[in-house]
MDAnalysis code that builds the backbone (N, CA, C; Angstrom):
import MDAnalysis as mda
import numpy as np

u = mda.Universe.empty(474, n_residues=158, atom_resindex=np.repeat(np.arange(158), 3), trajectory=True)
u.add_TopologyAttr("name", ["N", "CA", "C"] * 158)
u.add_TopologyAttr("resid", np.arange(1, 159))
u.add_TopologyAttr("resname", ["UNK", "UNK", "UNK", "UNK", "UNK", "UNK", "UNK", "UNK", "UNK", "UNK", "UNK", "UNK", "UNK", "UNK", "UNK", "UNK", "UNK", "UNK", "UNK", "UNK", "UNK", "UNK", "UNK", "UNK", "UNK", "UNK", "UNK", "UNK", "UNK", "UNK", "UNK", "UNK", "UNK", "UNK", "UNK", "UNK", "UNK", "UNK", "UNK", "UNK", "UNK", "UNK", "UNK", "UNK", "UNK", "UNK", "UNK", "UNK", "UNK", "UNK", "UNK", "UNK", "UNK", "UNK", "UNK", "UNK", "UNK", "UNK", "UNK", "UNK", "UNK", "UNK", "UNK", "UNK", "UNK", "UNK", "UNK", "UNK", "UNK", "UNK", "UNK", "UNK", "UNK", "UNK", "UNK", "UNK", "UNK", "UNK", "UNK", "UNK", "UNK", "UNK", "UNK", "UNK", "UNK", "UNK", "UNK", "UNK", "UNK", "UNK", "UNK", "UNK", "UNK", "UNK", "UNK", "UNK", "UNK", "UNK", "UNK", "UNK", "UNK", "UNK", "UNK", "UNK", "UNK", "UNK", "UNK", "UNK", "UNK", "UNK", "UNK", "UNK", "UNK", "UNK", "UNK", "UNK", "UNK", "UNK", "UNK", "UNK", "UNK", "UNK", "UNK", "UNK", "UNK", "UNK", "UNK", "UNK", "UNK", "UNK", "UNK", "UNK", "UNK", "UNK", "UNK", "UNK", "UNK", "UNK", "UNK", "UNK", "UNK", "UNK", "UNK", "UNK", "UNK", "UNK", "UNK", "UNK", "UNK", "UNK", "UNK", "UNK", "UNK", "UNK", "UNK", "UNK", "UNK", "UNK"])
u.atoms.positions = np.array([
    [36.184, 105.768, 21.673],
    [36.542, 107.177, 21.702],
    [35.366, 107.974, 22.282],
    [35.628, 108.820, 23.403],
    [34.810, 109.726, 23.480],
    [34.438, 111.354, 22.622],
    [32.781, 111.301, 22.757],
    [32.441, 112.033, 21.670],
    [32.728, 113.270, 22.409],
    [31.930, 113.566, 23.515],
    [31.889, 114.726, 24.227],
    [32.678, 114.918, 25.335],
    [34.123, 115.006, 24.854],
    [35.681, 115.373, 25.918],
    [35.135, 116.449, 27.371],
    [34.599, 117.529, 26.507],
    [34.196, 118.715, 27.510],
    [33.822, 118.519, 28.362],
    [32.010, 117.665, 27.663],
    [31.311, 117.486, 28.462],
    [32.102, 116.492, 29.985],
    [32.255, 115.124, 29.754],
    [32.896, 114.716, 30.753],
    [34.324, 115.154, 31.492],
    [34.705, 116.105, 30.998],
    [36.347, 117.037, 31.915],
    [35.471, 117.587, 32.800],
    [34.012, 118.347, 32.518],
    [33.824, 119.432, 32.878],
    [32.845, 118.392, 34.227],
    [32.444, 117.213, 33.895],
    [31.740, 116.244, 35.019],
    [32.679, 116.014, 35.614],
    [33.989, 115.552, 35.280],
    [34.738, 115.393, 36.334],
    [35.351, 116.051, 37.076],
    [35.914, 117.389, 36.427],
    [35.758, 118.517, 37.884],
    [34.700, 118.954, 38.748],
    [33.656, 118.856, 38.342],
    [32.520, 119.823, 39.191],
    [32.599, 118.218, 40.176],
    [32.880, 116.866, 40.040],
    [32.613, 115.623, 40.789],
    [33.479, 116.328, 41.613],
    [34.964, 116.051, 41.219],
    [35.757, 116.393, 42.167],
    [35.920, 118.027, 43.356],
    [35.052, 118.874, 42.814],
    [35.087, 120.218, 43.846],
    [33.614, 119.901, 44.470],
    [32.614, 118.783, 43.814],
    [31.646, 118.463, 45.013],
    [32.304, 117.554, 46.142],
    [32.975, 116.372, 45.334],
    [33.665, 115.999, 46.931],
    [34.325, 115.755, 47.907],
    [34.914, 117.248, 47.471],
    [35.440, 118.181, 48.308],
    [34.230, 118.847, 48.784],
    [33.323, 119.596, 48.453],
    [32.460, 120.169, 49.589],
    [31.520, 119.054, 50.932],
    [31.435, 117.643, 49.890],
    [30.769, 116.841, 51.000],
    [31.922, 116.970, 52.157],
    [33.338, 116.536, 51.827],
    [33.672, 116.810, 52.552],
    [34.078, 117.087, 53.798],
    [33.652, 118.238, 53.860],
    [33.551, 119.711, 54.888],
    [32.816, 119.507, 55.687],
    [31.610, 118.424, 55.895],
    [30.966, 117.710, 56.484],
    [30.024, 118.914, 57.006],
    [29.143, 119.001, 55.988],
    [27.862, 119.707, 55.378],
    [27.263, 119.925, 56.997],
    [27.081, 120.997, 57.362],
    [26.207, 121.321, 58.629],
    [24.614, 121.203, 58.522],
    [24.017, 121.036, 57.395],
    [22.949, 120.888, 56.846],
    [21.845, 119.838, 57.866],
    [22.427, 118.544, 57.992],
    [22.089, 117.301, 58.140],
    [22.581, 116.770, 59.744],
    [23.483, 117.712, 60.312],
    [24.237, 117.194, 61.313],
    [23.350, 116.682, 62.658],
    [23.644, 115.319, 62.703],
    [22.642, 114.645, 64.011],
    [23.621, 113.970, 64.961],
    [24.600, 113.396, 64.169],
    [25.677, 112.725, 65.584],
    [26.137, 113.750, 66.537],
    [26.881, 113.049, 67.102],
    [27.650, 114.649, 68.152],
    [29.043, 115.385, 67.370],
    [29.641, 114.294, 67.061],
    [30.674, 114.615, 65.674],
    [30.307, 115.837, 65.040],
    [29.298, 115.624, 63.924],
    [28.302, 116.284, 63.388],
    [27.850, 117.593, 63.733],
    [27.685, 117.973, 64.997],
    [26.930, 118.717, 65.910],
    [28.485, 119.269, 66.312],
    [29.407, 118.661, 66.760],
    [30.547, 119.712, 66.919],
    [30.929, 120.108, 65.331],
    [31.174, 119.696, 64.461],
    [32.131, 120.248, 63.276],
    [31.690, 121.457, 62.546],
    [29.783, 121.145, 62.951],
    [29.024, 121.901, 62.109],
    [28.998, 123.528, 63.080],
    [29.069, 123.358, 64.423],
    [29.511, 124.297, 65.354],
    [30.253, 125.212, 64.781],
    [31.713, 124.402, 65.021],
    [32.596, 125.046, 64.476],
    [33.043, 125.802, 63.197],
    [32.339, 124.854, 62.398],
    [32.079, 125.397, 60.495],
    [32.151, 126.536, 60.724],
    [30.238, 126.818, 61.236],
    [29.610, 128.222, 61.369],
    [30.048, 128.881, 62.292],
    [30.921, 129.046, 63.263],
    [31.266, 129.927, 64.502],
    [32.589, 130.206, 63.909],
    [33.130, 129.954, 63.021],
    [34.772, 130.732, 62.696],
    [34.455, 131.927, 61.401],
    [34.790, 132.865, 62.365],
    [34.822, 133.945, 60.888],
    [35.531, 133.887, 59.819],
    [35.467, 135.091, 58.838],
    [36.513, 135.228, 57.325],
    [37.841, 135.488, 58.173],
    [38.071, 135.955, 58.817],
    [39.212, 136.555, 59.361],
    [40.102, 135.298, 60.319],
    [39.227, 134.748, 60.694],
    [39.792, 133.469, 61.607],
    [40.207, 132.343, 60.697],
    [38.976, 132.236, 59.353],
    [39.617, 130.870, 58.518],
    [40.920, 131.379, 57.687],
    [40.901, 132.495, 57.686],
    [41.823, 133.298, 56.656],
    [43.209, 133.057, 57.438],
    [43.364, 132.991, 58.630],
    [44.151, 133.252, 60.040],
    [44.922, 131.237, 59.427],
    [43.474, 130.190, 59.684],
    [43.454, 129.180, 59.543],
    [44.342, 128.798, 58.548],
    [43.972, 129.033, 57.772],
    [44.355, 128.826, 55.944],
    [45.593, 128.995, 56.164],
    [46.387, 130.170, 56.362],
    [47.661, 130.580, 56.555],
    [48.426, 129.738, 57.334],
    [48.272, 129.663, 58.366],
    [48.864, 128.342, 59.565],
    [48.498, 126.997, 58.626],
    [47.909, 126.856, 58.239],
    [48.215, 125.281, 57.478],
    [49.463, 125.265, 56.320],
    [48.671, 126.629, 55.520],
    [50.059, 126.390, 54.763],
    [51.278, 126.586, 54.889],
    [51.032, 127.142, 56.000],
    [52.877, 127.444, 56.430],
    [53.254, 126.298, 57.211],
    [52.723, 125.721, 58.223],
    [52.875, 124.292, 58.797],
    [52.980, 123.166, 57.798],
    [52.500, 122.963, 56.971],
    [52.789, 121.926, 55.352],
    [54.075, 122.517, 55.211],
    [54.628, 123.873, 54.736],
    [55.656, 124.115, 54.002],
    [56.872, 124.028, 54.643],
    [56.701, 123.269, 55.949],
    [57.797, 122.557, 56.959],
    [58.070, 121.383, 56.373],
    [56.994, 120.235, 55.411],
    [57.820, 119.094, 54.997],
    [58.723, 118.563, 54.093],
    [59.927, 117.826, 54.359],
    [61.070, 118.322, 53.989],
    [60.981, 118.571, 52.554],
    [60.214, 117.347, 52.062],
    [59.661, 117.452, 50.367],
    [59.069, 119.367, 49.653],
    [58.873, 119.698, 50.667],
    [58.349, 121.029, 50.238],
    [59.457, 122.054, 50.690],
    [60.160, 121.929, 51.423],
    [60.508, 123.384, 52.112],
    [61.403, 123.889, 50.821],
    [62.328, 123.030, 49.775],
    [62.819, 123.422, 49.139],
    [61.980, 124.411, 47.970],
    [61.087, 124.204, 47.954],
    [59.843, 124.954, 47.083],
    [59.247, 126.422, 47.646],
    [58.964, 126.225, 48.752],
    [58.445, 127.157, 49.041],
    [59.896, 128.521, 49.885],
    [59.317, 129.895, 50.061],
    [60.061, 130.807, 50.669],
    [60.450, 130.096, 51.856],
    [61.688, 130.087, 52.713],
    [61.754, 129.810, 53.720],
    [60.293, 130.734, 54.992],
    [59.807, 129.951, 55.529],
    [58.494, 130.662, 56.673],
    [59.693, 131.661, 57.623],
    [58.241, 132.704, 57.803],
    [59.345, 133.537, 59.110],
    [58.861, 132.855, 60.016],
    [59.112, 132.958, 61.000],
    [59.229, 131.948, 62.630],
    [58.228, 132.829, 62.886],
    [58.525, 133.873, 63.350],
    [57.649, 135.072, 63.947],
    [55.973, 135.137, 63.271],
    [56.133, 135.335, 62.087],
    [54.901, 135.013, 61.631],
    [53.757, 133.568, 62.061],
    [54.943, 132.784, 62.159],
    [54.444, 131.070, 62.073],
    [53.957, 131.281, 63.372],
    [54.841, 131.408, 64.591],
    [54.403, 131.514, 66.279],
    [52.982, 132.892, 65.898],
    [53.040, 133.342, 65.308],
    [52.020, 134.421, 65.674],
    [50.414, 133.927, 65.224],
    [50.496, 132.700, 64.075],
    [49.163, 132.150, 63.183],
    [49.002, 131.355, 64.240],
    [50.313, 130.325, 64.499],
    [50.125, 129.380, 65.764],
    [49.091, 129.787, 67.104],
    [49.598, 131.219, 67.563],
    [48.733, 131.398, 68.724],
    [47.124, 131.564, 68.356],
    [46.918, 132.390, 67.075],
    [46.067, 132.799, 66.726],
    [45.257, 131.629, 66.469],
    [45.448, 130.379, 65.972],
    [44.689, 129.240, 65.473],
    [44.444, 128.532, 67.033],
    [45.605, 128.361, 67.970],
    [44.860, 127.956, 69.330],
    [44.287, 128.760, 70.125],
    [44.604, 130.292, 70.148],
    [43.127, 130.818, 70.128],
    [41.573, 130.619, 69.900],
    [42.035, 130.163, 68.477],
    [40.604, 130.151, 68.103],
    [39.702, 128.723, 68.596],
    [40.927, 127.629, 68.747],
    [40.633, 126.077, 69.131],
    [39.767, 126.214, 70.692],
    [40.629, 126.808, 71.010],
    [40.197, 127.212, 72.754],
    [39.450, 127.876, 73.005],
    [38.521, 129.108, 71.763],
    [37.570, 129.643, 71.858],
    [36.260, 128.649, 71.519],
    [36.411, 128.162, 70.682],
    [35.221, 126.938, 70.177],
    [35.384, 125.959, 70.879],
    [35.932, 125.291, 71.062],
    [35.435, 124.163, 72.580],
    [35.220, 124.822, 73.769],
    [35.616, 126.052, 74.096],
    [34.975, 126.260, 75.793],
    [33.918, 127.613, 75.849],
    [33.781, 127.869, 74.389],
    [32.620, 128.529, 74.424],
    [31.362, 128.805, 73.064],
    [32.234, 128.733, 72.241],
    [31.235, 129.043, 70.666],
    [30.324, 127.602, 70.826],
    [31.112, 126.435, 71.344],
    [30.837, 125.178, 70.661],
    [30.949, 124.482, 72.211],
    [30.713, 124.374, 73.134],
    [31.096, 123.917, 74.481],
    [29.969, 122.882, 74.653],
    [28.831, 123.498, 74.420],
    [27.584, 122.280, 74.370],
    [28.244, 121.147, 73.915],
    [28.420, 121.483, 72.548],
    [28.888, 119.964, 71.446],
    [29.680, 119.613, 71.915],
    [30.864, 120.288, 72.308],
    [31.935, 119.660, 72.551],
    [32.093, 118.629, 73.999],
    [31.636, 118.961, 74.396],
    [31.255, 118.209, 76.378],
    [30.322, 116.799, 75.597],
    [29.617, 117.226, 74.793],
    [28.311, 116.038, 74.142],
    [29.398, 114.949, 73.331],
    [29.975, 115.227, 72.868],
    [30.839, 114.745, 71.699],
    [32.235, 114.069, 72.771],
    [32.862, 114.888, 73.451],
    [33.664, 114.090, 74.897],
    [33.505, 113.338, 75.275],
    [31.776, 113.418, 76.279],
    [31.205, 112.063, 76.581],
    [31.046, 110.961, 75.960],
    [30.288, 111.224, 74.665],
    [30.192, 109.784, 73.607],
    [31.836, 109.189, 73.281],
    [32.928, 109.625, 72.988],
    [33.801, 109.347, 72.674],
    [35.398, 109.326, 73.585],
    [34.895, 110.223, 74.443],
    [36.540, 110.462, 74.973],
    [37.035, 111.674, 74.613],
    [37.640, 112.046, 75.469],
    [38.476, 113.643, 75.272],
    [39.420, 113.763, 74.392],
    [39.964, 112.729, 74.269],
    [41.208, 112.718, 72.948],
    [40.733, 112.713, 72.024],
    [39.678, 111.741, 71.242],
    [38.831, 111.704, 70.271],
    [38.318, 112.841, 70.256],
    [37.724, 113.621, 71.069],
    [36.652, 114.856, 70.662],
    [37.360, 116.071, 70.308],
    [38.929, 116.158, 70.457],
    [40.283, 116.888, 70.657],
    [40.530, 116.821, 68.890],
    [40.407, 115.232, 68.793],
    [41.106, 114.598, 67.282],
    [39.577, 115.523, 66.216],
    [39.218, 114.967, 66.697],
    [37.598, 115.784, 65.574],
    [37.929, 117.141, 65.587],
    [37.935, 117.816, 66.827],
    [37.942, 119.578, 66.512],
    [39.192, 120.007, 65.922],
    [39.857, 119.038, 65.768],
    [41.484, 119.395, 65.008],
    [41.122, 119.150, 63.551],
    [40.315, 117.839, 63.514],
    [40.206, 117.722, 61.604],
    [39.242, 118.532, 60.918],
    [38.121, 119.236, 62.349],
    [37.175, 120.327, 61.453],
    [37.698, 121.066, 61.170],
    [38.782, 121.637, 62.116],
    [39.870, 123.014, 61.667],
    [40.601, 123.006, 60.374],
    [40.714, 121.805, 59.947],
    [41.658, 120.926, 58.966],
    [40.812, 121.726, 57.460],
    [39.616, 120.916, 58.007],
    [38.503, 121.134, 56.756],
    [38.129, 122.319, 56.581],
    [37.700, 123.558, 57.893],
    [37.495, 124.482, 57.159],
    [38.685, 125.250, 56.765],
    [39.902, 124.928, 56.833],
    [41.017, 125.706, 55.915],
    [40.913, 124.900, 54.859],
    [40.985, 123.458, 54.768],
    [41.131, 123.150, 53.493],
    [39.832, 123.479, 52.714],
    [38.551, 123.308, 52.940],
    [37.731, 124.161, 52.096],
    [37.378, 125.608, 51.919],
    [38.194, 126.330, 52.617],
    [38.490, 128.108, 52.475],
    [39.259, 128.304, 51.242],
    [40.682, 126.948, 51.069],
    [41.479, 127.382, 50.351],
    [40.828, 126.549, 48.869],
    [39.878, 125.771, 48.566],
    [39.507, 125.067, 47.471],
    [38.784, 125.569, 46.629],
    [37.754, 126.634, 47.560],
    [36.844, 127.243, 47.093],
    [36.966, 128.684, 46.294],
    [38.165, 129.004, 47.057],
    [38.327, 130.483, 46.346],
    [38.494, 129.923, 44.692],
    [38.085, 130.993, 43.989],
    [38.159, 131.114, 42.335],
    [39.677, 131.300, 42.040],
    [40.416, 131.803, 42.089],
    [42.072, 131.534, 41.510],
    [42.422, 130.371, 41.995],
    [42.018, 129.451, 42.819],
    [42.443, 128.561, 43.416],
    [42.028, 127.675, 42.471],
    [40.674, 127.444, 42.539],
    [40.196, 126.032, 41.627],
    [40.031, 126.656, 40.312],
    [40.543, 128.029, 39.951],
    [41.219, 127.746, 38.355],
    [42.546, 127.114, 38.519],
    [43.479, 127.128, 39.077],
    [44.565, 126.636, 38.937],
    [44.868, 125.091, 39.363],
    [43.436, 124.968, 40.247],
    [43.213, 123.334, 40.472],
    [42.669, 123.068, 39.274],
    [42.189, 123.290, 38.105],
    [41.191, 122.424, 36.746],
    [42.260, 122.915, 35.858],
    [43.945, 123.433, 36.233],
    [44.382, 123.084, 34.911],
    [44.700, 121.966, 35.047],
    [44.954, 121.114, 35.912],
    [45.877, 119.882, 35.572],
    [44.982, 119.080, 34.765],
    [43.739, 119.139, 34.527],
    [42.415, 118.196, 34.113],
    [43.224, 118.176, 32.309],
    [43.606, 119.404, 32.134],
    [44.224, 118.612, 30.908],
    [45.629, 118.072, 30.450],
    [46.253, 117.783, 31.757],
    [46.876, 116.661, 31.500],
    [46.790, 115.063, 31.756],
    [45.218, 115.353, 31.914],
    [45.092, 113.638, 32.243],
    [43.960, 113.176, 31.051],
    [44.755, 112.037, 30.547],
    [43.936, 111.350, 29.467],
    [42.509, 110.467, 29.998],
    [41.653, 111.551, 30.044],
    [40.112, 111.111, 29.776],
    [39.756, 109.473, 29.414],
    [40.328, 109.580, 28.005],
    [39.857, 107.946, 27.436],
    [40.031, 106.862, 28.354],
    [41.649, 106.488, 28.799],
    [42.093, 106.048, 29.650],
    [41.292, 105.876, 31.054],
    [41.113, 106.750, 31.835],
    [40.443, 106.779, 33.023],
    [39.052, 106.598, 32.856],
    [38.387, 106.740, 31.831],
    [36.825, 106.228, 31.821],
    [37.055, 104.966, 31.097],
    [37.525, 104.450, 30.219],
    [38.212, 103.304, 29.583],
    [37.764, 102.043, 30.555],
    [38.616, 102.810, 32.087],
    [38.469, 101.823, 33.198],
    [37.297, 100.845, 33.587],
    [36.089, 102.193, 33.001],
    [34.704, 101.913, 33.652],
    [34.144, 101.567, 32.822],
    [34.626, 101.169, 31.148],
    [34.031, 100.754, 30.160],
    [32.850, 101.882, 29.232],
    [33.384, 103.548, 29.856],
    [32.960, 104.208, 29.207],
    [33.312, 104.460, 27.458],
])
């Protein structure tokens, strides 16, 4: 039996919203070209652009069939309007915020590959725009108490 429940709920969320920030692929450290584009891009998208971001993901998710019954039906108009706005922003960071990296990162890999990366940084900074906000990851640490602790450390012979 564990003595201190809290203590380890409260280790295993802060584990899980750290890695989620590793992630995001920390601009801190960045030396590959990968690295050197994502971290580009991280820092070259404003509040207003990830905010733009955020929105176009979740409305593009709330197309799969498993979801659409859940969510409001999307307006089209809205959706085409985040759409332009997010390849806007794609087409602003590879041919100019980020054009260095991105030509650097092309060469080492290929244009499709360097295409596939600036699509999953876009990925990451909506998905860590939307993880980070505070109503968000309160409503991400309720599920922590529906999962039996004992059990899942049990595993590890805690």
């Amino acid at each position: 039996m564990i003595k201190n429940k809290t203590t380890i709920e409260a280790v295993f969320i802060s584990l899980f919203l750290l890695s989620t920030l590793l992630l995001s692929n920390s601009p801190a450290y960045s030396q590959t070209p990968t690295e050197k584009l994502s971290s580009c891009i991280f820092h070259s998208i404003n509040e207003q652009e990830k905010n733009s971001l955020m929105k176009w993901f979740v409305l593009a998710f709330a197309q799969h069939p498993e979801i659409k019954g859940v969510i409001t039906p999307v307006d089209k108009t809205l959706m085409g309007a985040l759409g332009k706005d997010v390849s806007d922003l794609q087409t602003s960071t590879l041919t100019k915020r980020c054009k260095k990296e991105f030509r650097e990162l092309a060469k080492s890999v290929g244009i499709p590959a360097a295409f596939a990366i600036s699509n999953e940084t876009l990925g990451k900074v909506a998905g860590f725009s939307l993880v980070t906000q505070k109503d968000v990851v309160k409503e991400l640490q309720r599920y922590k108490q529906l999962l039996d602790f004992d059990v899942i450390l049990g595993v590890v012979g805690y």
